[in-house]
C-alpha positions as CSV (number, residue, x, y, z in Angstrom):
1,X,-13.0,-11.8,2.9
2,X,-10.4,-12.8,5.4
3,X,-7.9,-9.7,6.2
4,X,-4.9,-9.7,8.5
5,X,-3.6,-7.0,10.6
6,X,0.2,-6.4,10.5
7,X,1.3,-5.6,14.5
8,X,3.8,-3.7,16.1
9,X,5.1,-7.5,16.6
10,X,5.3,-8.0,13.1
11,X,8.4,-4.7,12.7
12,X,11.1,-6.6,12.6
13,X,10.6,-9.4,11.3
14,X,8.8,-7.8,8.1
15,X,12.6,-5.8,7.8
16,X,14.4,-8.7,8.1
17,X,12.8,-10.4,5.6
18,X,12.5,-7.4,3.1
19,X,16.0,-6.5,3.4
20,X,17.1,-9.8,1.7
21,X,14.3,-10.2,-0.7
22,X,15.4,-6.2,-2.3
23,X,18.7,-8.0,-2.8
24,X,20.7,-4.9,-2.3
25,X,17.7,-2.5,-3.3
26,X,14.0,-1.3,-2.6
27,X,14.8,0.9,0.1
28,X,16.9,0.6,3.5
29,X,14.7,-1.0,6.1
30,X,15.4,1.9,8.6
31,X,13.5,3.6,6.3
32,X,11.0,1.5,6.4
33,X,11.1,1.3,10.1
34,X,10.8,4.8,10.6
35,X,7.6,5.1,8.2
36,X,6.0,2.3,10.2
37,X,6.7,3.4,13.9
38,X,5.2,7.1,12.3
39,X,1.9,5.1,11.1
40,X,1.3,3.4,13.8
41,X,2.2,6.2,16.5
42,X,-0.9,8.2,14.2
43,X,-3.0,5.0,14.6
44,X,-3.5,3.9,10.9
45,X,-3.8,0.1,10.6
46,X,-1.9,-1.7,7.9
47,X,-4.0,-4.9,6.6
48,X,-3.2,-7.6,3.9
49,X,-5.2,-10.0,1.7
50,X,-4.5,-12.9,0.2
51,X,-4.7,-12.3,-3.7
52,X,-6.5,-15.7,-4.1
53,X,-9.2,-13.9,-2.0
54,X,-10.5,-10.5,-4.0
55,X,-13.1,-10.4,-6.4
56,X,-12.2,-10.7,-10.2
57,X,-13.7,-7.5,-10.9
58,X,-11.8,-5.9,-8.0
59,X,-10.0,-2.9,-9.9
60,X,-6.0,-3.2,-8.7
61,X,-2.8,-0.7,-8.8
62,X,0.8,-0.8,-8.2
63,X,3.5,2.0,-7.2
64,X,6.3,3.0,-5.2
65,X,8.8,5.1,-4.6
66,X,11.4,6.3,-7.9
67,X,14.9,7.0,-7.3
68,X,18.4,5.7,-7.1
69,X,19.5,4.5,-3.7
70,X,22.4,6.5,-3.7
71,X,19.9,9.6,-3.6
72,X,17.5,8.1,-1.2
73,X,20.6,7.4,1.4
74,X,21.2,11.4,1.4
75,X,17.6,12.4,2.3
76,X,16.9,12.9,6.0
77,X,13.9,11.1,6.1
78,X,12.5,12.3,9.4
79,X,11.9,15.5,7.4
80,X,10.2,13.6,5.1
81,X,7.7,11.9,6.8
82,X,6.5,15.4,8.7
83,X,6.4,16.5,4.7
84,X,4.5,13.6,4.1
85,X,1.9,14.2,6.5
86,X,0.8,17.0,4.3
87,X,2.2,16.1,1.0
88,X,2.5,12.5,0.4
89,X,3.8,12.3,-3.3
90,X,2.8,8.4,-3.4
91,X,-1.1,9.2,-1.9
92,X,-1.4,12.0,-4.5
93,X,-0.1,9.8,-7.6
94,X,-2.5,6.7,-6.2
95,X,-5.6,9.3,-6.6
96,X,-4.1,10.8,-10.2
97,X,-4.5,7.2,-11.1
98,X,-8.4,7.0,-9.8
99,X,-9.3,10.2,-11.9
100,X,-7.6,9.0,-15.1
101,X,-9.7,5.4,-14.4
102,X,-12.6,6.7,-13.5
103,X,-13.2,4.2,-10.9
104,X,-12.6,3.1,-7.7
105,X,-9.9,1.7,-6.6
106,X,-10.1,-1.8,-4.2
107,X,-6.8,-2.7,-3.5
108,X,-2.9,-1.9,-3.7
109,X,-0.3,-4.6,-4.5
110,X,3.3,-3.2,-3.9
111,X,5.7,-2.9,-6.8
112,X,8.7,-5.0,-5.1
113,X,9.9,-6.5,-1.6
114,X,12.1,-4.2,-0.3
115,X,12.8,-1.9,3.3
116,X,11.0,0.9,1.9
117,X,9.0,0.3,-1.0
118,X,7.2,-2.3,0.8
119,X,6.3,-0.5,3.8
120,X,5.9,2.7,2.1
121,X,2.8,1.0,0.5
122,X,1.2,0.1,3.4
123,X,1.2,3.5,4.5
124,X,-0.6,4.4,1.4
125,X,-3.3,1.7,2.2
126,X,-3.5,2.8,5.9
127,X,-3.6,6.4,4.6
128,X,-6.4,5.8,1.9
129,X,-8.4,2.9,4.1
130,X,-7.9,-0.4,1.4
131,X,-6.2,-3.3,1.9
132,X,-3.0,-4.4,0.4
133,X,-2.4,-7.7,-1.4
134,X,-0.1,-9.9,0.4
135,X,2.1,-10.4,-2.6
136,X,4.2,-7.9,-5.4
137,X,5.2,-8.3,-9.0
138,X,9.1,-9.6,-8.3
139,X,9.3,-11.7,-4.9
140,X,12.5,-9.1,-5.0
141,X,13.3,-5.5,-6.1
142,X,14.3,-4.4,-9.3
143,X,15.7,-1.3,-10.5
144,X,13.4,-0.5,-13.4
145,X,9.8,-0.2,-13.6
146,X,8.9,-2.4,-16.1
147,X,10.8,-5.2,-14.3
148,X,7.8,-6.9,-13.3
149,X,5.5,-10.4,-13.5
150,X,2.6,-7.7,-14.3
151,X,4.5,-7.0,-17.9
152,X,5.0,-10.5,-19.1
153,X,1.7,-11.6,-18.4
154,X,-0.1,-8.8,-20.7
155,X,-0.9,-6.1,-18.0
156,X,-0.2,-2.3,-19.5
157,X,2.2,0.2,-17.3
158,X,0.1,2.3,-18.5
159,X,-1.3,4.9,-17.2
160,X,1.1,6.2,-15.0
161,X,0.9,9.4,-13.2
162,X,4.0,10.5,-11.7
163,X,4.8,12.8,-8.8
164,X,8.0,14.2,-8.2
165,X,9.3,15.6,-5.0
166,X,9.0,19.2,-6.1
167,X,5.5,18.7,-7.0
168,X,6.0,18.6,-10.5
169,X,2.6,16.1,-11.9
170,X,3.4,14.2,-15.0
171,X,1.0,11.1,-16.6
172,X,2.1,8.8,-19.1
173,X,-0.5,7.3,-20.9
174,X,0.4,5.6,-23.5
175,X,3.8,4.2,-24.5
176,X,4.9,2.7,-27.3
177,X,7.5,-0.3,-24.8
178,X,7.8,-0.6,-21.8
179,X,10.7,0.9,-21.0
180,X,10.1,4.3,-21.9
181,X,7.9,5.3,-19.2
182,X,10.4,4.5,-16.3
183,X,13.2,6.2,-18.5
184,X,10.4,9.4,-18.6
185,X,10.2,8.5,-15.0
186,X,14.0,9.0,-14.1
187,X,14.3,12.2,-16.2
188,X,11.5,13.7,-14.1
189,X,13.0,12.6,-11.2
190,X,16.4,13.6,-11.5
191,X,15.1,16.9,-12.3
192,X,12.1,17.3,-9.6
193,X,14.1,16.7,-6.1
194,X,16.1,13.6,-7.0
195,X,13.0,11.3,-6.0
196,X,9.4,11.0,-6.2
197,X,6.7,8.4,-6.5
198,X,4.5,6.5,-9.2
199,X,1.3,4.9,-9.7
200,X,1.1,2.3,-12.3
201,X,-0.3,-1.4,-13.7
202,X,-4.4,-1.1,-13.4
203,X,-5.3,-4.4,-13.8
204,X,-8.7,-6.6,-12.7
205,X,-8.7,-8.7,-9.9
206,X,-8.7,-11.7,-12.4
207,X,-5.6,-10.3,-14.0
208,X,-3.8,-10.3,-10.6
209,X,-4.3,-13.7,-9.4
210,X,-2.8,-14.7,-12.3
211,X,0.6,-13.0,-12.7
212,X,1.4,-11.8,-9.0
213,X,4.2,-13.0,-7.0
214,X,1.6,-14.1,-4.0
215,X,2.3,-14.3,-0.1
216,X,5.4,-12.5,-0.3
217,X,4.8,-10.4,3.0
218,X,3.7,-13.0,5.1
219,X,7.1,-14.8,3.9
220,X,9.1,-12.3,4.5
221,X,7.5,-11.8,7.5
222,X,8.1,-15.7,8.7
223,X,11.9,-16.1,7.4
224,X,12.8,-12.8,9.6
225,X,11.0,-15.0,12.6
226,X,13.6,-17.8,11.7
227,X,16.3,-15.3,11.7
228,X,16.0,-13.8,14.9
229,X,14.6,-17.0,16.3
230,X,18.3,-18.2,14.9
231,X,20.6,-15.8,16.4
232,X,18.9,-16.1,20.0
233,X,19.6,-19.7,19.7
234,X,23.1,-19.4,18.8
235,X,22.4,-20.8,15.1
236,X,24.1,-19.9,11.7
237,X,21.3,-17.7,10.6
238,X,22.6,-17.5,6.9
239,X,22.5,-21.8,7.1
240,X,18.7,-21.5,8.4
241,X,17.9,-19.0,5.9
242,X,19.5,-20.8,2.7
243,X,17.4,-24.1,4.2
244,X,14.4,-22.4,3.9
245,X,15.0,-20.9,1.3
246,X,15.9,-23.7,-1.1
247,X,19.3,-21.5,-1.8
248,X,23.0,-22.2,-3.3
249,X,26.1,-20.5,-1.4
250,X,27.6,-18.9,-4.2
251,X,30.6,-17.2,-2.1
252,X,32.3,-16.2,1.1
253,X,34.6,-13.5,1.2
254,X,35.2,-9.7,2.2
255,X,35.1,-6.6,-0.5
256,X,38.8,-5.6,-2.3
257,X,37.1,-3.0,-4.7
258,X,34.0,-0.7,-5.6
259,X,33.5,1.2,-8.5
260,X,30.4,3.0,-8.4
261,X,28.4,5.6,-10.2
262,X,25.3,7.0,-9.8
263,X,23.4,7.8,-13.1
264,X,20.2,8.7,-15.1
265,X,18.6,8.0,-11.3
266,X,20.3,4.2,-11.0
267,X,23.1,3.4,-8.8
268,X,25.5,1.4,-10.9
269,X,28.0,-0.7,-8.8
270,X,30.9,-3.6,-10.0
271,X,32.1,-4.9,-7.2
272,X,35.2,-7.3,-6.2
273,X,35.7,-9.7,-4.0
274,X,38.6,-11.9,-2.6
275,X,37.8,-15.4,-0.8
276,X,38.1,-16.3,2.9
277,X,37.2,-20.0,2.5
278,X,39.6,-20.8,-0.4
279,X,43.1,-19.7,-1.8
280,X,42.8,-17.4,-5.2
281,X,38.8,-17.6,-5.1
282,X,37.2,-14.5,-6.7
283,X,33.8,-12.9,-7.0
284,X,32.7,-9.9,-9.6
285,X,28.9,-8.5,-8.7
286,X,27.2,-6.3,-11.2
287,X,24.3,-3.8,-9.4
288,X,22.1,-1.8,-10.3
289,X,20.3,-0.9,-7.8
290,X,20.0,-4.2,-7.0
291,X,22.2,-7.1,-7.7
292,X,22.0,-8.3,-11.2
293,X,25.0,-11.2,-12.0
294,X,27.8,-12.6,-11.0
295,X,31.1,-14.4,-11.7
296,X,32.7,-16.8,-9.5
297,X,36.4,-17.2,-10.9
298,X,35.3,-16.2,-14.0
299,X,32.4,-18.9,-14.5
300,X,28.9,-17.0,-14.6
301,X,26.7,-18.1,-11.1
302,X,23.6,-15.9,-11.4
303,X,21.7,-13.9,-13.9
304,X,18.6,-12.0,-13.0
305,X,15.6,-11.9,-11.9
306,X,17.2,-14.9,-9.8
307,X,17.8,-13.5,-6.7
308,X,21.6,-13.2,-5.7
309,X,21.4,-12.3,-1.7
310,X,24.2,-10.2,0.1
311,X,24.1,-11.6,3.8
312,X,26.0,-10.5,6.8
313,X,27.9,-13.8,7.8
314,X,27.3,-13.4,12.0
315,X,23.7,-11.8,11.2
316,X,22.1,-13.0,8.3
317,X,20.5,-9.6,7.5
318,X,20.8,-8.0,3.9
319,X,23.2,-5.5,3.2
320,X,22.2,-3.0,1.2
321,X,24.2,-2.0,-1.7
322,X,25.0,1.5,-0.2
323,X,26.8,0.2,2.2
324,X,29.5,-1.9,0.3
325,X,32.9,-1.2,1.0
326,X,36.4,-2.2,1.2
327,X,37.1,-5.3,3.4
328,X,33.6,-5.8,4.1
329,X,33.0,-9.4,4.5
330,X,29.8,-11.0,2.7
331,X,27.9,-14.5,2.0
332,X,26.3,-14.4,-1.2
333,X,23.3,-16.6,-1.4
334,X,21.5,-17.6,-4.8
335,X,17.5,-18.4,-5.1
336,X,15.7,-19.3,-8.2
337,X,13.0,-17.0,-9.2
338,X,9.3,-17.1,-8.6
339,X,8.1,-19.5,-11.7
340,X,5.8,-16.4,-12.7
341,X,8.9,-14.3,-13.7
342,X,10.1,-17.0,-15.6
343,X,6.9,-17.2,-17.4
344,X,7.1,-13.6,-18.0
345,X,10.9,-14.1,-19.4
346,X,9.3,-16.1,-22.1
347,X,6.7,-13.4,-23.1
348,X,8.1,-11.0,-26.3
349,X,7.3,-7.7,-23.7
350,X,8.9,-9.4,-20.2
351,X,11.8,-10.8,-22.5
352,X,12.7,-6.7,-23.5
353,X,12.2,-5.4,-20.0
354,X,14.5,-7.9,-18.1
355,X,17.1,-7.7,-21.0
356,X,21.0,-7.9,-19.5
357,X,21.5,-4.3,-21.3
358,X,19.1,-2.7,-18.9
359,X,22.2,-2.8,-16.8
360,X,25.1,-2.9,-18.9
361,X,25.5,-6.9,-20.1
362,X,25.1,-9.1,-23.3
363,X,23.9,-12.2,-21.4
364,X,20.8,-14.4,-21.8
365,X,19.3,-15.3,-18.8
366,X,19.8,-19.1,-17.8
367,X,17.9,-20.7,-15.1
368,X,20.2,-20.7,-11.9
369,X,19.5,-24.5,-11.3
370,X,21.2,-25.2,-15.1
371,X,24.2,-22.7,-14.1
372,X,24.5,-25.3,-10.5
């Protein structure tokens, strides 16, 4: 079994990457930054594994961090990582999750790719002493919890113990879809602190390898190389990252309006933009969390899970969606999904959890390569 350290050298390249893979979402990366430098300052070693490599009988779990961003942009999160050190909702849910198996567990794949709910699960590895899959259940993040490969491809939500950040201990074990136990999520939540953490998707080794999005830190970690490596060298960082990336410029332009609303622990966002490339160009983002669709002078560009990416033009890094605002000037980059979400689309359970009125739409999801 071949594991791999992730260094001090690794930082910021890891953040670069994850900030554009949580396409607006998963956590800001300075968040993630700060739980890093903590973990390694305390010594704990963060260490990866191909999914190809575990056993089939490994036992596997997922989990993260619940809340809307709006909420976690509020909390001062150097507070929170000296609470942590004693009271770690996300180390507590992950051993709920071992009693209510009755086994123990091998290995932890993250939930999504994003600043803080990729990192925050290495800590849990380093914390706990098992390695984490190099890989997630989106290749992105996603605003709900059954938003995942994991629930088209047959693998239960189920049990789910849930922590919440006034210590309040709930388990769902049964549900009758998938959606209810992230909506019983975000009621706790909202109540208990305004955030709090899950544990979630037991599954087999076997089951793993064949519905995970794999390798995505090690990519994530490698396109924020090409980044930096592109800004030293006086390159267009968003041209080398849509290159490698296979991706579609979908627009160009700076911010003219926000309406926002945070609700039910989601941070819902519509946001308008005017062209800088072209006269009378327009752009209309839906978010939810994360960016979910878009219209490009009225013509439909994106639905997810495709991955719609809000870029810096000088920098190439992500911008979060938090930190919209008027006359903010964006490139907005398009990438098909992983094939694995699309497989889960066409599964009766992953075709409910990724439906267009989780977040407030009556579209079907068409492949972004049919819609270019």
């Amino acid at each position: 079994m071949a594991l791999k350290k992730i260094n001090r050298e690794d930082l910021e390249p890891l953040l670069e990457g994850l900030a554009i893979f949580g396409t607006g979402g998963g956590g800001s990366p300075n968040w993630g930054r700060k739980i890093i430098l903590n973990d390694f300052k305390r010594g704990r070693e963060y260490t990866i594994i191909d999914p190809d490599e575990i056993e089939d009988d490994a036992v596997v779990v997922s989990g993260g961090i619940m809340g809307s961003v709006k909420t976690l942009d509020n909390v001062n999160f150097d507070e929170l990582l000296e609470r942590w050190e004693d009271n770690f909702e996300l180390e507590i849910a992950f051993r709920e999750m071992g009693k209510e198996l009755s086994k123990k567990i091998d290995y932890i794949v993250p939930f999504e790719m994003g600043g803080l709910n990729t990192p925050v699960i290495l800590s849990l590895g380093a914390r706990v002493g098992i390695p984490v899959i190099d890989g997630d259940a989106l290749g992105r993040a996603a605003p709900e919890t059954q938003m995942t490969s994991f629930t088209g491809h047959g693998i239960s939500l189920t049990p789910m113990p849930l922590i919440d950040h006034d210590g309040n201990v709930v388990i769902v074990r049964k549900a009758i879809n998938s959606v209810y136990p992230d909506q019983i999520g975000r009621f706790i939540v909202t109540r208990g602190g305004g955030l709090g953490a899950n544990s979630h998707y037991p599954m087999s080794g076997r089951q793993l390898k064949n519905s995970v999005i794999p390798n995505t830190i090690s990519r994530a970690i490698e396109i924020g190389k090409s980044l930096i490596n592109a800004r030293n060298n006086g390159e267009d960082p968003v041209r080398v990252f849509r290159k490698i990336v296979s991706g579609i410029n979908i627009f160009h332009g700076k911010v003219t309006e926000i309406n926002e609303e945070e609700a039910e622990g989601f941070y819902f966002t519509k946001v308008k933009l005017i062209g800088l490339e072209k006269d009378n160009n327009n752009c209309e983002i839906v978010i939810k969390n994360e960016t979910m669709t878009c219209w490009k002078n009225g013509k439909l560009q994106i639905v997810f899970p495709d991955l719609l990416c809000m870029l810096d033009p000088k920098t190439g890094r992500g911008i979060m969606s938090v930190e919209l605002k008027e006359n903010l000037e964006l490139k907005l980059v398009a990438i098909s999904c992983h094939g694995r979400l699309r497989e889960a689309l066409k599964h009766p359970d992953g075709k409910f959890a990724f439906s267009s009125k989780r977040y407030g739409q009556n579209i079907k999801y068409v492949p972004l390569e049919e819609l270019h």
